[in-house]
mmCIF file of the N, C-alpha and C atoms, coordinates in Angstrom:
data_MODEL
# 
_entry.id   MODEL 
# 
loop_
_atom_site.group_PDB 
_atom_site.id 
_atom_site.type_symbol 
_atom_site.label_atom_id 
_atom_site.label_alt_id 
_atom_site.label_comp_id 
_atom_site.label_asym_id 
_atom_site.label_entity_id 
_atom_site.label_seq_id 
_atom_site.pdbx_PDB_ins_code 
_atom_site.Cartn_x 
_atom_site.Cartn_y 
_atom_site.Cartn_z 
_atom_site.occupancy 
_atom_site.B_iso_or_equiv 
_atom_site.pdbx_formal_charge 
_atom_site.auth_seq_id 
_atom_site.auth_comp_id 
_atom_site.auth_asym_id 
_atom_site.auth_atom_id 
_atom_site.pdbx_PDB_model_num 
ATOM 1   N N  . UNK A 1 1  ? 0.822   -1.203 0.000   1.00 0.00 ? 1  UNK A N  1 
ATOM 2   C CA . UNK A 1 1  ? 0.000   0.000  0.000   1.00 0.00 ? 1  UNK A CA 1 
ATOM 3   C C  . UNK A 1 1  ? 0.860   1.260  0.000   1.00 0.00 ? 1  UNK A C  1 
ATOM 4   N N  . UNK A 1 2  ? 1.985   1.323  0.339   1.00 0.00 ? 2  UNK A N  1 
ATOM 5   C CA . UNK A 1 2  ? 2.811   2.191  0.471   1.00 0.00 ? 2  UNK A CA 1 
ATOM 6   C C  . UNK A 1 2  ? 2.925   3.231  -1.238  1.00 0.00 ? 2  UNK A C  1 
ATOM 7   N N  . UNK A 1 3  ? 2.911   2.414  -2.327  1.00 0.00 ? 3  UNK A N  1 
ATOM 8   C CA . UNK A 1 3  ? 2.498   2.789  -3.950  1.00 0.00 ? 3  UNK A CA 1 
ATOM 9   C C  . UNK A 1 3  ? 1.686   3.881  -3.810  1.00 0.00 ? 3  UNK A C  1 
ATOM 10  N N  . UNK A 1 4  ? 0.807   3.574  -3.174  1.00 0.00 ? 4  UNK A N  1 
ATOM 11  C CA . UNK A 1 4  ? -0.956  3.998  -3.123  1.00 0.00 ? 4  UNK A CA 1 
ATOM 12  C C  . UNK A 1 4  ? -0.900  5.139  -2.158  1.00 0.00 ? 4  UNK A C  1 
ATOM 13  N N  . UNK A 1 5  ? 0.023   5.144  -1.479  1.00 0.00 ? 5  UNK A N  1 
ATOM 14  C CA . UNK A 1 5  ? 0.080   6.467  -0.232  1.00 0.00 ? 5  UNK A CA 1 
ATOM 15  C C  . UNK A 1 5  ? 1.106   7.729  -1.130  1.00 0.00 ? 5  UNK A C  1 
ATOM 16  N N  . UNK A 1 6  ? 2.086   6.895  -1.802  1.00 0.00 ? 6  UNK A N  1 
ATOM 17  C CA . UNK A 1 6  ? 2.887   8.059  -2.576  1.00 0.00 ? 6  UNK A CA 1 
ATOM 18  C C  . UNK A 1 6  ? 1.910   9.031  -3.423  1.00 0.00 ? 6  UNK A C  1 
ATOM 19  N N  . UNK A 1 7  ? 1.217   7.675  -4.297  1.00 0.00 ? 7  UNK A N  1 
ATOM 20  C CA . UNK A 1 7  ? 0.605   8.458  -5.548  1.00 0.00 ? 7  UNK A CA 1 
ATOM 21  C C  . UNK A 1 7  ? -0.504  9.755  -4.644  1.00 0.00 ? 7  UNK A C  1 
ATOM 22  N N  . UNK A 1 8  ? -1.135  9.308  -4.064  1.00 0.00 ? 8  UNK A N  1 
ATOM 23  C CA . UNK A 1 8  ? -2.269  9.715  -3.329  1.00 0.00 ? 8  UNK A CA 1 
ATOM 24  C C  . UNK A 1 8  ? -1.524  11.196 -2.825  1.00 0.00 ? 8  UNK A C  1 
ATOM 25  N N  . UNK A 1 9  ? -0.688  11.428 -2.169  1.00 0.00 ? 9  UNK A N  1 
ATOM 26  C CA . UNK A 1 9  ? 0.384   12.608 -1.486  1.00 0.00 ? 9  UNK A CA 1 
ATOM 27  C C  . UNK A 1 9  ? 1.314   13.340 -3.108  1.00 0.00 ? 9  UNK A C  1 
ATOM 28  N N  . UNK A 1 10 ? 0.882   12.816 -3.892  1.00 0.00 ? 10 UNK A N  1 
ATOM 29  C CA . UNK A 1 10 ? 1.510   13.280 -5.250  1.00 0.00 ? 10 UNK A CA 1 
ATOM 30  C C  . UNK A 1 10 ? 0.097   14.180 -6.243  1.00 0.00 ? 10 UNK A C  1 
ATOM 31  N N  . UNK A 1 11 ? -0.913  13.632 -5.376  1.00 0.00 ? 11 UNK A N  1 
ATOM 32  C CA . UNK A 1 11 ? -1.991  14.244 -6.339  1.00 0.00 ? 11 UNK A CA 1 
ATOM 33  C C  . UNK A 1 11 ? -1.823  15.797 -6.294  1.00 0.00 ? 11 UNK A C  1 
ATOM 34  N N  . UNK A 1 12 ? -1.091  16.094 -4.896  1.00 0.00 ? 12 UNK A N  1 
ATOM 35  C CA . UNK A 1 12 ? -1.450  17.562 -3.788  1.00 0.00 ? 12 UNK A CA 1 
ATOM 36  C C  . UNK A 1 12 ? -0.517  18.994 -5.548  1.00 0.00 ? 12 UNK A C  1 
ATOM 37  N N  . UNK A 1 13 ? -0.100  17.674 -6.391  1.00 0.00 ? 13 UNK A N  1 
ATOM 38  C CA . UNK A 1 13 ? 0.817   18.875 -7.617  1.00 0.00 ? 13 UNK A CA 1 
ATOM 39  C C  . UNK A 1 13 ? -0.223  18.382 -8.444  1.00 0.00 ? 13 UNK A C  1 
ATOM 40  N N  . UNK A 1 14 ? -1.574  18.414 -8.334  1.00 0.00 ? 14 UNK A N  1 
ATOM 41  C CA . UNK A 1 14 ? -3.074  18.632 -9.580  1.00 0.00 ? 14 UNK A CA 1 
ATOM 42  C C  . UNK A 1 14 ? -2.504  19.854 -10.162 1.00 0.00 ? 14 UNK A C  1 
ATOM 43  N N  . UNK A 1 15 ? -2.701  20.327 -11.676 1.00 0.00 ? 15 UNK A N  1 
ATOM 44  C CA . UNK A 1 15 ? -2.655  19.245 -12.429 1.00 0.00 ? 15 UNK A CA 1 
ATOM 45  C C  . UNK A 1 15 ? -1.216  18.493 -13.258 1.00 0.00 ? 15 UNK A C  1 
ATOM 46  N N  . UNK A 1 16 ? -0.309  18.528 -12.397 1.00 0.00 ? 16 UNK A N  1 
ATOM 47  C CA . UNK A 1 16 ? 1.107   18.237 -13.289 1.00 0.00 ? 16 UNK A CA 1 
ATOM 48  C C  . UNK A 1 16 ? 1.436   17.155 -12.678 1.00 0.00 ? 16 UNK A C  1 
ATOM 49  N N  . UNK A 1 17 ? 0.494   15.997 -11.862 1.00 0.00 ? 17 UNK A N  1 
ATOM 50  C CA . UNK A 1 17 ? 0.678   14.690 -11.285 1.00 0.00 ? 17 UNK A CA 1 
ATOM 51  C C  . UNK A 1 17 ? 0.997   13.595 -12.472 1.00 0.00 ? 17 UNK A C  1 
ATOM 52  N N  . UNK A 1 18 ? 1.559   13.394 -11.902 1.00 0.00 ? 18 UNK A N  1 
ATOM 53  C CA . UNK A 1 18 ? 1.880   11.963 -13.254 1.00 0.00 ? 18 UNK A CA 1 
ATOM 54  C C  . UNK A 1 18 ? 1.082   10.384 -12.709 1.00 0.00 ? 18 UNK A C  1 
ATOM 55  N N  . UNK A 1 19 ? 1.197   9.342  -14.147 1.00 0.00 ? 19 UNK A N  1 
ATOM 56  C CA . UNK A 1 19 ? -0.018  8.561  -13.875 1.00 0.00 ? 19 UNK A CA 1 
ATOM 57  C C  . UNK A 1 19 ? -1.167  9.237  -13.553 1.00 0.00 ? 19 UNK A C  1 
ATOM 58  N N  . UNK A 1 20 ? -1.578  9.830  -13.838 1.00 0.00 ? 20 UNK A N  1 
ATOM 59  C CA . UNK A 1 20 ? -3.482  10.456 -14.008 1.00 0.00 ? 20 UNK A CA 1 
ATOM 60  C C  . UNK A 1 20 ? -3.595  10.097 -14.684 1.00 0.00 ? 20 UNK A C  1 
ATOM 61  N N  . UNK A 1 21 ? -4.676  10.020 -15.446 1.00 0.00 ? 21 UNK A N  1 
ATOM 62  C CA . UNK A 1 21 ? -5.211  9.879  -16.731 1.00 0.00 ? 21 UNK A CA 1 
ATOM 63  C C  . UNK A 1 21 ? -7.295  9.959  -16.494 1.00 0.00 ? 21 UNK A C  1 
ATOM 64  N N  . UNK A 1 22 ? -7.150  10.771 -16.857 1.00 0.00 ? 22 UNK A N  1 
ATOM 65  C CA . UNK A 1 22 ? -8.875  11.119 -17.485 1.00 0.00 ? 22 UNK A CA 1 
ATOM 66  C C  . UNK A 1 22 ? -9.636  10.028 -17.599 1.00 0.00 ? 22 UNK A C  1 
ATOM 67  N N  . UNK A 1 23 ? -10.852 9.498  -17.080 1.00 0.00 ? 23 UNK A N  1 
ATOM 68  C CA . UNK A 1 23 ? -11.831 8.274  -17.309 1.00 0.00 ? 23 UNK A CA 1 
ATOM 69  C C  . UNK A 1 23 ? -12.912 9.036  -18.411 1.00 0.00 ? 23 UNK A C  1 
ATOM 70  N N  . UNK A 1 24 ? -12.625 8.300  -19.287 1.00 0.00 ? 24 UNK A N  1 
ATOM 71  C CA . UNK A 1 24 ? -13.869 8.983  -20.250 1.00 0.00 ? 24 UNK A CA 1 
ATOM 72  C C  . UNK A 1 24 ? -15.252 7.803  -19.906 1.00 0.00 ? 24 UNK A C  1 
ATOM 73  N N  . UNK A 1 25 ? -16.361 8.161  -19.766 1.00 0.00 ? 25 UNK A N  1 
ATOM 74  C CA . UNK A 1 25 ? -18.070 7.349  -19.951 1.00 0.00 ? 25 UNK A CA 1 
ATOM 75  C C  . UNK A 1 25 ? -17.484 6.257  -18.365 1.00 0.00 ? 25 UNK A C  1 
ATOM 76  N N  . UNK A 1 26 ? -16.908 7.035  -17.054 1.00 0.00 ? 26 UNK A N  1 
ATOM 77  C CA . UNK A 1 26 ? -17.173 6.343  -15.958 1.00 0.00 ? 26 UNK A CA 1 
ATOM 78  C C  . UNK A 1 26 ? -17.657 7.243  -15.200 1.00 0.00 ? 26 UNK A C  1 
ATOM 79  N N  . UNK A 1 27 ? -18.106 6.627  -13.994 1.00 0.00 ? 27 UNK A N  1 
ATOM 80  C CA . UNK A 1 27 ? -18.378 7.141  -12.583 1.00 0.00 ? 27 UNK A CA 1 
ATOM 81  C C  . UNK A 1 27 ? -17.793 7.953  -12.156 1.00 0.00 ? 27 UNK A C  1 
ATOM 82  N N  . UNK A 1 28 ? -16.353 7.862  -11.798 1.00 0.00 ? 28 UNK A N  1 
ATOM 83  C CA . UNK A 1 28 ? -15.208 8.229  -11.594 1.00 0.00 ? 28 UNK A CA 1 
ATOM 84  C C  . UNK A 1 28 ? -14.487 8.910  -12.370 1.00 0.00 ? 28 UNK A C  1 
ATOM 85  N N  . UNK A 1 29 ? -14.203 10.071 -12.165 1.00 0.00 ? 29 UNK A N  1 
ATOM 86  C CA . UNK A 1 29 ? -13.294 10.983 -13.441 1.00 0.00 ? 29 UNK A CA 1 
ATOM 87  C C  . UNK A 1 29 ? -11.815 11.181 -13.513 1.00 0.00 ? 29 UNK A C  1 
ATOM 88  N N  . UNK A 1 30 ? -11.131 10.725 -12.803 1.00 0.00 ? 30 UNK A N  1 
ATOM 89  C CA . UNK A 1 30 ? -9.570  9.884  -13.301 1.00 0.00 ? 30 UNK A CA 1 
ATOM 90  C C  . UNK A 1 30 ? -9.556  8.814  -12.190 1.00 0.00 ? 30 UNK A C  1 
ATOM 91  N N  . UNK A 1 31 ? -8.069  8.209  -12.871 1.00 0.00 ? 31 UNK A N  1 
ATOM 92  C CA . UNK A 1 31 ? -7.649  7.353  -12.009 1.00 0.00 ? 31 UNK A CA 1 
ATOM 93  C C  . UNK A 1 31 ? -5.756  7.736  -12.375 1.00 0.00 ? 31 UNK A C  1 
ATOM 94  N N  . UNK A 1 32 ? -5.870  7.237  -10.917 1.00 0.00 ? 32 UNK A N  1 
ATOM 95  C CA . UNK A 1 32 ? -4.211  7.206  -10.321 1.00 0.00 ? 32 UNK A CA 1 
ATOM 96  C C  . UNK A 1 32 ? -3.673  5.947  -10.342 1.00 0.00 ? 32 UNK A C  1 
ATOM 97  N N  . UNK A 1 33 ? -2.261  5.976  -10.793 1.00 0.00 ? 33 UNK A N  1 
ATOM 98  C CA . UNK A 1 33 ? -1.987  4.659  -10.642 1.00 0.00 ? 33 UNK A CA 1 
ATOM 99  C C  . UNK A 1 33 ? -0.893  4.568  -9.101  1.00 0.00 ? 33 UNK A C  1 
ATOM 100 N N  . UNK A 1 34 ? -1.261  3.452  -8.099  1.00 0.00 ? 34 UNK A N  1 
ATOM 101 C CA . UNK A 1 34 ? -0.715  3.278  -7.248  1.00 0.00 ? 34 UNK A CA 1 
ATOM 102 C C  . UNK A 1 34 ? 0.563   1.524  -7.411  1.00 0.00 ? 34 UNK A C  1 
ATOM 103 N N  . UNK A 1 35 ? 0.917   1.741  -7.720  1.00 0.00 ? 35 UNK A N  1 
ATOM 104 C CA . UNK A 1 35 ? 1.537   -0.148 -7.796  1.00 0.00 ? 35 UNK A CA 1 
ATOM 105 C C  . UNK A 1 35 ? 0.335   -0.613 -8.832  1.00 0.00 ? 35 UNK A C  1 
ATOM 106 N N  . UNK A 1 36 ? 0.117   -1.946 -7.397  1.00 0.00 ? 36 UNK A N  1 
ATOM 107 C CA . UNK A 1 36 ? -1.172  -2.724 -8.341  1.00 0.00 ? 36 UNK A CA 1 
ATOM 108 C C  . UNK A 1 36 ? -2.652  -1.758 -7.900  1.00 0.00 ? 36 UNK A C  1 
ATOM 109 N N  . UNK A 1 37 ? -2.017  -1.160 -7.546  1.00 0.00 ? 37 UNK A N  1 
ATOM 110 C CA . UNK A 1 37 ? -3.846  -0.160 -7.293  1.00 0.00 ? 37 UNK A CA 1 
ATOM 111 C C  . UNK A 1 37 ? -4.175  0.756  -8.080  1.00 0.00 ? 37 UNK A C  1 
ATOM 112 N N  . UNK A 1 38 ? -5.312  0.900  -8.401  1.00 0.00 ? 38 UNK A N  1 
ATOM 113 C CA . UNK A 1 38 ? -5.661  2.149  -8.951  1.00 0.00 ? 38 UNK A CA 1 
ATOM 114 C C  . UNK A 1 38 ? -6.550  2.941  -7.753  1.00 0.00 ? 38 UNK A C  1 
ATOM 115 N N  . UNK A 1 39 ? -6.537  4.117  -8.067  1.00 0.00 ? 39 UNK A N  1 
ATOM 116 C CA . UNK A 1 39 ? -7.068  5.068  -6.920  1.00 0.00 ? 39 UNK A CA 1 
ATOM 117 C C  . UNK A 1 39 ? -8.172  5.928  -8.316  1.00 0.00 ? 39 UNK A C  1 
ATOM 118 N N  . UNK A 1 40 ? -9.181  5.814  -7.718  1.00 0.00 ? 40 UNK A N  1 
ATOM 119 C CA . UNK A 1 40 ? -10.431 6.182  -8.544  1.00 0.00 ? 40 UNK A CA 1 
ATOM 120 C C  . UNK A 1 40 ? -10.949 7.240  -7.850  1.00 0.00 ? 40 UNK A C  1 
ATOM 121 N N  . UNK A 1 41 ? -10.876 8.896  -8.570  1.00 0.00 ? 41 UNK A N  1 
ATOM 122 C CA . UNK A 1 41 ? -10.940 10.156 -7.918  1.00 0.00 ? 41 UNK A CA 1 
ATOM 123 C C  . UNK A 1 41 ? -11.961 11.250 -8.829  1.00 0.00 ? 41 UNK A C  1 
ATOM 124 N N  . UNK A 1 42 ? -12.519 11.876 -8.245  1.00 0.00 ? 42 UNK A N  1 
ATOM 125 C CA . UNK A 1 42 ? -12.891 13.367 -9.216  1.00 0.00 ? 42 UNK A CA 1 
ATOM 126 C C  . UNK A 1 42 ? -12.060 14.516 -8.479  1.00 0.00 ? 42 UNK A C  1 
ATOM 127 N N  . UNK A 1 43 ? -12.477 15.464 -9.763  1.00 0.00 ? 43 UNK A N  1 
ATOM 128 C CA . UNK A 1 43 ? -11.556 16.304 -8.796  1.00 0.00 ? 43 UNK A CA 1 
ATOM 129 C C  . UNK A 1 43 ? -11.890 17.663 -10.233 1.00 0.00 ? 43 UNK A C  1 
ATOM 130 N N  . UNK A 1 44 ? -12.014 18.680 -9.749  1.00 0.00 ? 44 UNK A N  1 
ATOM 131 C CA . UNK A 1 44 ? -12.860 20.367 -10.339 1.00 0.00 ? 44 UNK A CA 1 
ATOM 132 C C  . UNK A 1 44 ? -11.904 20.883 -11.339 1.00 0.00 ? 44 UNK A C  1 
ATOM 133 N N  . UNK A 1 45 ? -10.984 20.524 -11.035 1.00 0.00 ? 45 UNK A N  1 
ATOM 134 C CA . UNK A 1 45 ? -9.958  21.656 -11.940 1.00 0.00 ? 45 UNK A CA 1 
ATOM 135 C C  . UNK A 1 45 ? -9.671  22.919 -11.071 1.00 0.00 ? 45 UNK A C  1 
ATOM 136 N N  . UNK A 1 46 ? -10.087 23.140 -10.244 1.00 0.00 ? 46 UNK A N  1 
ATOM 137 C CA . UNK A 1 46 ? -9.783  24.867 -9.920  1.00 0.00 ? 46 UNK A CA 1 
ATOM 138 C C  . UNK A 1 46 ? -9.230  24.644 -8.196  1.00 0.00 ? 46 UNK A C  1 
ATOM 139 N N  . UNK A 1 47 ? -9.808  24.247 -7.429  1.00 0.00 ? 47 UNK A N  1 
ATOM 140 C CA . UNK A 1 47 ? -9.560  24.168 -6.115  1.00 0.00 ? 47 UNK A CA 1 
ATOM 141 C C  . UNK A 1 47 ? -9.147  22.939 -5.617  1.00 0.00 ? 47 UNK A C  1 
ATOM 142 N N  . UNK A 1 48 ? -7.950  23.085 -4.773  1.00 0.00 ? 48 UNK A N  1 
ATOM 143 C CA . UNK A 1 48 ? -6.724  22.321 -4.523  1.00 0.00 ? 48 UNK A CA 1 
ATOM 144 C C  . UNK A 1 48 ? -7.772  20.843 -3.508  1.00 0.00 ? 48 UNK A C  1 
ATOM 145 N N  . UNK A 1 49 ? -9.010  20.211 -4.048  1.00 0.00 ? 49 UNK A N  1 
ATOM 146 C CA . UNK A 1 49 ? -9.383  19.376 -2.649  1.00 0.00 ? 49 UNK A CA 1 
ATOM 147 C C  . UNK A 1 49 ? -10.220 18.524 -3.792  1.00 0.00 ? 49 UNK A C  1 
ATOM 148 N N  . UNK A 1 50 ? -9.100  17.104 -3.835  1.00 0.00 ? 50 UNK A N  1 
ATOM 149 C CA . UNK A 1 50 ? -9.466  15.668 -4.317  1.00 0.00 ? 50 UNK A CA 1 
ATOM 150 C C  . UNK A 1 50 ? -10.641 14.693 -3.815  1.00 0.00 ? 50 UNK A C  1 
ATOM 151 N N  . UNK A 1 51 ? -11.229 14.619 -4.527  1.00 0.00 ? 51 UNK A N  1 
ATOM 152 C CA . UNK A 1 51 ? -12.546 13.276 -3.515  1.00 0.00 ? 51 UNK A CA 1 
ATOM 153 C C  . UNK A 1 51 ? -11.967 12.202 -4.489  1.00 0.00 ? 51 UNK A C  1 
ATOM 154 N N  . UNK A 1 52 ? -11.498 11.629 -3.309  1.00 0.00 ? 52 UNK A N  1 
ATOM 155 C CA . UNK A 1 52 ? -10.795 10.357 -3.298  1.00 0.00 ? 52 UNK A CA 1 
ATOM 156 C C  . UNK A 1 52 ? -12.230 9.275  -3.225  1.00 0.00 ? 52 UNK A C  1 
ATOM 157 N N  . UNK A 1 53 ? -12.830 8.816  -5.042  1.00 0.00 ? 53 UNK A N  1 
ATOM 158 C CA . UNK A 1 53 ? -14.319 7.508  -4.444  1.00 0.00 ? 53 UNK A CA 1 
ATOM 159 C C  . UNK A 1 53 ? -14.129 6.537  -4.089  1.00 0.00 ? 53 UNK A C  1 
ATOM 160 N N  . UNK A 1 54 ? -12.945 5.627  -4.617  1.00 0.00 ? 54 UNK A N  1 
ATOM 161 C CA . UNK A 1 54 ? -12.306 4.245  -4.038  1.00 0.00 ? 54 UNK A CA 1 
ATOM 162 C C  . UNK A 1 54 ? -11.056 3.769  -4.313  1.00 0.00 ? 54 UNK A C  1 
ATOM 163 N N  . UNK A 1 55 ? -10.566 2.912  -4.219  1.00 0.00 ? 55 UNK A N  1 
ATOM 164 C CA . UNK A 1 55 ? -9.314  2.309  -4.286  1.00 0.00 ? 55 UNK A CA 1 
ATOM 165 C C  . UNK A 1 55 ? -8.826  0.923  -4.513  1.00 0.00 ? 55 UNK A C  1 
ATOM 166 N N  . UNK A 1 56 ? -8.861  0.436  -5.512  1.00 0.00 ? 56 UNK A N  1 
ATOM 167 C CA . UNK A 1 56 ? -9.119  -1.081 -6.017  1.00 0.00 ? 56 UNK A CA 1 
ATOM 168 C C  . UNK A 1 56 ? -8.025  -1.506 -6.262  1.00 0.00 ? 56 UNK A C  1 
ATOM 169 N N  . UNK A 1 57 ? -7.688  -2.414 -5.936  1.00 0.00 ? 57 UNK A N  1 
ATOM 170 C CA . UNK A 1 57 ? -7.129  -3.406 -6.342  1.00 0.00 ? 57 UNK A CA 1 
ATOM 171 C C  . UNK A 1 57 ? -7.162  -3.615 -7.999  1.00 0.00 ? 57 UNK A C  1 
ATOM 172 N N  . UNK A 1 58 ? -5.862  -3.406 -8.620  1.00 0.00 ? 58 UNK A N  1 
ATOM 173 C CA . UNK A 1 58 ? -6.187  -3.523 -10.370 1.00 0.00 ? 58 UNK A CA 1 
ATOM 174 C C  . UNK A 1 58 ? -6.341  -4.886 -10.962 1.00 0.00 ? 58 UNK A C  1 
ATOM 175 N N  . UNK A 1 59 ? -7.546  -5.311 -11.359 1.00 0.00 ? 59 UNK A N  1 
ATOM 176 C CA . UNK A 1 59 ? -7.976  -6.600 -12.154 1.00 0.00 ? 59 UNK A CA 1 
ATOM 177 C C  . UNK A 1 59 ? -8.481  -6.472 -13.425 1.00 0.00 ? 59 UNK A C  1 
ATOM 178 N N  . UNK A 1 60 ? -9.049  -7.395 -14.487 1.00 0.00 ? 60 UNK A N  1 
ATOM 179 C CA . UNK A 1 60 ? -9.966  -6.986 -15.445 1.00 0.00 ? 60 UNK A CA 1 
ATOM 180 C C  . UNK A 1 60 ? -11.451 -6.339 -15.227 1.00 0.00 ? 60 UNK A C  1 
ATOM 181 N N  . UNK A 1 61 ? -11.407 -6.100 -13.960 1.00 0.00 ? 61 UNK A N  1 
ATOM 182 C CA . UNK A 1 61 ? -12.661 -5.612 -13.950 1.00 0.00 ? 61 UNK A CA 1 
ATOM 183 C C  . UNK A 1 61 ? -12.546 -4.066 -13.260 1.00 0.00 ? 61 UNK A C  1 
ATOM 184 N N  . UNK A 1 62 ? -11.110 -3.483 -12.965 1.00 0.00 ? 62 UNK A N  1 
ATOM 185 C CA . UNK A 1 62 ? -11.491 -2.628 -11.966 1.00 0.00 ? 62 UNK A CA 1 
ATOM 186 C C  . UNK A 1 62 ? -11.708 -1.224 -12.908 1.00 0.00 ? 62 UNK A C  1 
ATOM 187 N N  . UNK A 1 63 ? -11.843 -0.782 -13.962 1.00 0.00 ? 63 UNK A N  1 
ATOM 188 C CA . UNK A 1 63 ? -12.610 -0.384 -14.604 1.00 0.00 ? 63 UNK A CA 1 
ATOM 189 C C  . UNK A 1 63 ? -13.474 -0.058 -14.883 1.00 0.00 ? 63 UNK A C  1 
# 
């Protein structure tokens, strides 16, 4: 989990974080990559405060 605590403390440089990437037609409007985790987030564009929705474990389904 330690992956997942970096990326997560790396978001705080929105928008010049690396591993982001944009979810196009999900729930969730990016995802972070942690190790084997993905960290599934929205987040405004303008004001510095991430809603972190979940944190999965990466499989064929976590998508």
């Amino acid at each position: 989990m330690g992956h997942v605590v970096d990326a997560v403390e790396a978001l705080a440089y929105m928008p010049k974080c690396e591993h982001v990437e944009a979810l196009v037609g999900h729930v969730y409007g990016y995802r972070l990559r942690g190790g084997n985790y993905r960290v599934l987030f929205d987040w405004d564009g303008t004001i510095r405060i991430v809603e972190i929705q979940a944190v999965k474990k990466r499989d064929e389904r976590t998508y």
